[in-house]
C-alpha positions as CSV (number, residue, x, y, z in Angstrom):
1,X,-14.9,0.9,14.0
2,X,-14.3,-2.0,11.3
3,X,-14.2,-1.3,8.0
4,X,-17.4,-0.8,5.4
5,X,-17.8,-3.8,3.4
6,X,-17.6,-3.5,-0.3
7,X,-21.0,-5.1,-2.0
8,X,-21.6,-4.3,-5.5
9,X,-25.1,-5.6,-6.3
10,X,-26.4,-5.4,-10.9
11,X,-28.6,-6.7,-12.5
12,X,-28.0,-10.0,-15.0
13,X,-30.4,-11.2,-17.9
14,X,-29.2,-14.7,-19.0
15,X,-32.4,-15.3,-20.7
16,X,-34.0,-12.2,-22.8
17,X,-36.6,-11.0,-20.2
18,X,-35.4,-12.5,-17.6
19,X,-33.6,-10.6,-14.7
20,X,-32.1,-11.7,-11.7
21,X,-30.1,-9.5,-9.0
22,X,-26.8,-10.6,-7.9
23,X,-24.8,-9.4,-4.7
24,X,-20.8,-9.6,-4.6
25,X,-18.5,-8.7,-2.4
26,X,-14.3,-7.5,-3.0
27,X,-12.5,-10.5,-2.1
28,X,-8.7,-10.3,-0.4
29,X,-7.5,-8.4,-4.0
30,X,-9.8,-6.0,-5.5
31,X,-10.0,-7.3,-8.4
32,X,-11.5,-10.8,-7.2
33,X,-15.1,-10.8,-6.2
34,X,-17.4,-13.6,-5.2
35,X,-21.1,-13.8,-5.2
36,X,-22.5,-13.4,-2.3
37,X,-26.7,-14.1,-2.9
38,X,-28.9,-13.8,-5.8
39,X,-32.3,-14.0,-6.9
40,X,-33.8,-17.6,-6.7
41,X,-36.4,-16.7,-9.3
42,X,-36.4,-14.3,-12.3
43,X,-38.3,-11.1,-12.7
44,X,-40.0,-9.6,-15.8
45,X,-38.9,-6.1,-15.6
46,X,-35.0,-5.1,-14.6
47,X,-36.1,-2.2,-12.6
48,X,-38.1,-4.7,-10.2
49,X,-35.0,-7.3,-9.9
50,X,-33.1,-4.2,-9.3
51,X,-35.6,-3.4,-6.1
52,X,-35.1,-6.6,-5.3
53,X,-31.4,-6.6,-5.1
54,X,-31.2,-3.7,-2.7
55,X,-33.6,-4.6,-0.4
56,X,-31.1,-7.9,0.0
57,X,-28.1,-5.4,0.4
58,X,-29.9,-3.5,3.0
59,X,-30.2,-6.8,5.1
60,X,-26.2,-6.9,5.1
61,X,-26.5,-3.6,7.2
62,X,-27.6,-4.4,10.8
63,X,-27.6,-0.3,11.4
64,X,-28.8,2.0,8.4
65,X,-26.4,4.8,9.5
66,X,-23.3,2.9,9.2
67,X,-23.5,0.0,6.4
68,X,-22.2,-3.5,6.3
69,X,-19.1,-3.7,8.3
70,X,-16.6,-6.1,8.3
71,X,-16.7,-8.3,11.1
72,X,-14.8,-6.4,14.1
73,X,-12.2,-9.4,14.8
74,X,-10.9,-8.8,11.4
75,X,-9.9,-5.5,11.9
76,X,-6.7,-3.9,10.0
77,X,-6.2,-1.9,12.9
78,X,-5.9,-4.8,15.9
79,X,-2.9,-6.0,16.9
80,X,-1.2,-8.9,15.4
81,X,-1.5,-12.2,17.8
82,X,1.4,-11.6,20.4
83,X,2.3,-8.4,19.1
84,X,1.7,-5.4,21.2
85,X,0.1,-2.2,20.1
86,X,2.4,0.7,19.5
């Protein structure tokens, strides 16, 4: 099975009042992430941008019981091009 993906999602206010959610994902070294999606439009109250923001994450889950995954050719675990498995 690949691996889960690593999605953070908060919550930013760059105007007093106005929230927007943000998704990002651990690049290559964990201490590089890059934004995946956000919120097109503001919202008035955090804890609705916040709703928001997961019901975007869920999407990134095609099944609820396992997460996002990685996508299965990038797998750790697969054998290196021309390399056999030992």
């Amino acid at each position: 099975m690949s691996h889960i993906r690593r999605i953070s999602l908060h919550v930013d206010e760059p105007d007093p009042g106005h929230f927007y959610w943000v998704l990002m994902e651990e690049g290559d070294d964990a201490s590089q992430w890059r934004e995946l999606e956000s919120a097109s439009e503001g919202y008035d109250m955090w804890l609705d941008a916040l709703q928001e923001g997961m019901k975007a994450l869920v999407t990134y889950a095609p099944d609820e019981r396992i997460g996002p995954r990685e996508d299965s050719s990038d797998d750790e675990d697969a054998s290196p091009v021309g390399l056999p498995l030992k």
